[in-house]
C-alpha positions as CSV (number, residue, x, y, z in Angstrom):
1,X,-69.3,-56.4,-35.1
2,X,-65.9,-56.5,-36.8
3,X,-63.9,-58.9,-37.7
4,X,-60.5,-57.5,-36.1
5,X,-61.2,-56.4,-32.3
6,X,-59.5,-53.0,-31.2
7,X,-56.4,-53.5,-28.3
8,X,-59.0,-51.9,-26.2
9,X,-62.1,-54.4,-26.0
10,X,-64.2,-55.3,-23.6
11,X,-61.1,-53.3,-20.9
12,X,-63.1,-51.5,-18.6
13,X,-61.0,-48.8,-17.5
14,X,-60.3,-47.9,-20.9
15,X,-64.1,-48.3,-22.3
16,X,-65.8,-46.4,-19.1
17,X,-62.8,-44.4,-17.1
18,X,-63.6,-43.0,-14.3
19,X,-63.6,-39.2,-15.1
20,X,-62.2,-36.3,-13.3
21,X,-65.4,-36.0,-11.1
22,X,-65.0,-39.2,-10.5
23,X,-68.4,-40.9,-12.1
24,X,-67.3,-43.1,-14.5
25,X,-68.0,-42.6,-18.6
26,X,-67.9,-43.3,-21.9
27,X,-64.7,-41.9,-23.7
28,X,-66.0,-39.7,-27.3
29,X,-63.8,-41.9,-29.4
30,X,-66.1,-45.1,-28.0
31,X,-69.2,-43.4,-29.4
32,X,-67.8,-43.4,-33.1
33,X,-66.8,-47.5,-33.0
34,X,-69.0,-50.0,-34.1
35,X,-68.2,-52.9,-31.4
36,X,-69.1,-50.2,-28.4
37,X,-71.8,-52.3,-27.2
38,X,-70.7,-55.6,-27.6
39,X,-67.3,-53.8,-26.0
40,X,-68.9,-52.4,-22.8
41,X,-71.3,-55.7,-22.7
42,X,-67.9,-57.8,-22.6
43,X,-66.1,-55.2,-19.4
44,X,-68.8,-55.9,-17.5
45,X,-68.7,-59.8,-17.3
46,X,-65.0,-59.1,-16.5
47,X,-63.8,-59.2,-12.8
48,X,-63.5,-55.5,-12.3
49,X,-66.8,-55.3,-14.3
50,X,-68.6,-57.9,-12.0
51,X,-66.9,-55.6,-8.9
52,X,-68.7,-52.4,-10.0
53,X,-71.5,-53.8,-10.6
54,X,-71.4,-55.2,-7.2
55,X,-70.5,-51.8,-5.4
56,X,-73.7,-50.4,-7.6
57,X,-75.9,-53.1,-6.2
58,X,-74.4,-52.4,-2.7
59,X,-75.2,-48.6,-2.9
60,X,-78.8,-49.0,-4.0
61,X,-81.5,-49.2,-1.8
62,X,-83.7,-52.0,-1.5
63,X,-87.5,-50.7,-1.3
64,X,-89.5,-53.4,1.0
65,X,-89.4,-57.1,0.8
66,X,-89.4,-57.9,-2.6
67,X,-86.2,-55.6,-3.1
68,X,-84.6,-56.9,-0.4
69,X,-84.9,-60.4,-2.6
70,X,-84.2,-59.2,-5.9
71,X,-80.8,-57.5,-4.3
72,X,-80.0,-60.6,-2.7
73,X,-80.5,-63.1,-5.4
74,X,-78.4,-60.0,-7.7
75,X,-75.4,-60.4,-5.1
76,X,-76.1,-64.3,-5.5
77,X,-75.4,-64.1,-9.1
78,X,-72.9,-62.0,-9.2
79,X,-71.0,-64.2,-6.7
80,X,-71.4,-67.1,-8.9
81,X,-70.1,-65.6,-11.7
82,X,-67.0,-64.5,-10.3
83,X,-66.4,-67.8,-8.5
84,X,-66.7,-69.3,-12.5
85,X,-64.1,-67.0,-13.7
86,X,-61.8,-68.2,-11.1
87,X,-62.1,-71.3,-11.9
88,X,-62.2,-71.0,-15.5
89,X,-58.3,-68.7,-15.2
90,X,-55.3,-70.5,-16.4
């Protein structure tokens, strides 16, 4: 990781747009920096990041009863954590 972090980091519509078929994806110029992991790692714990990966648990299907639980303890998680960054905002 570098020292000095781009404008860009860890902003998930600018690390993984949504693209003109509408799936979303990693921009070329994101493949060539060295913080890309540690970039898209850090848009996902973001709100909008915890939101997608909400609607992607939502979309999935849950295959008998211990998917059913892993799903729900996923959507427990993912509740907690946004409930922390709320009260963790200025």
């Amino acid at each position: 990781m570098t020292q000095e972090r781009k404008s860009c980091f860890g902003i998930l519509d600018r690390v993984f747009p949504v693209g003109a078929e509408g799936l979303r994806q990693v921009p070329a110029a994101c493949f060539e920096c060295p913080d890309r992991t540690a970039c898209l790692r850090a848009a996902m714990q973001t709100r909008d990041g915890l939101i997608l990966r909400e609607s992607i648990l939502e979309r999935s299907p849950a295959k008998g009863l211990a998917g059913r639980l892993r799903r729900w303890s996923d959507r427990k998680r993912l509740s907690a954590l946004k409930k922390q960054q709320e009260r963790t905002k200025p």
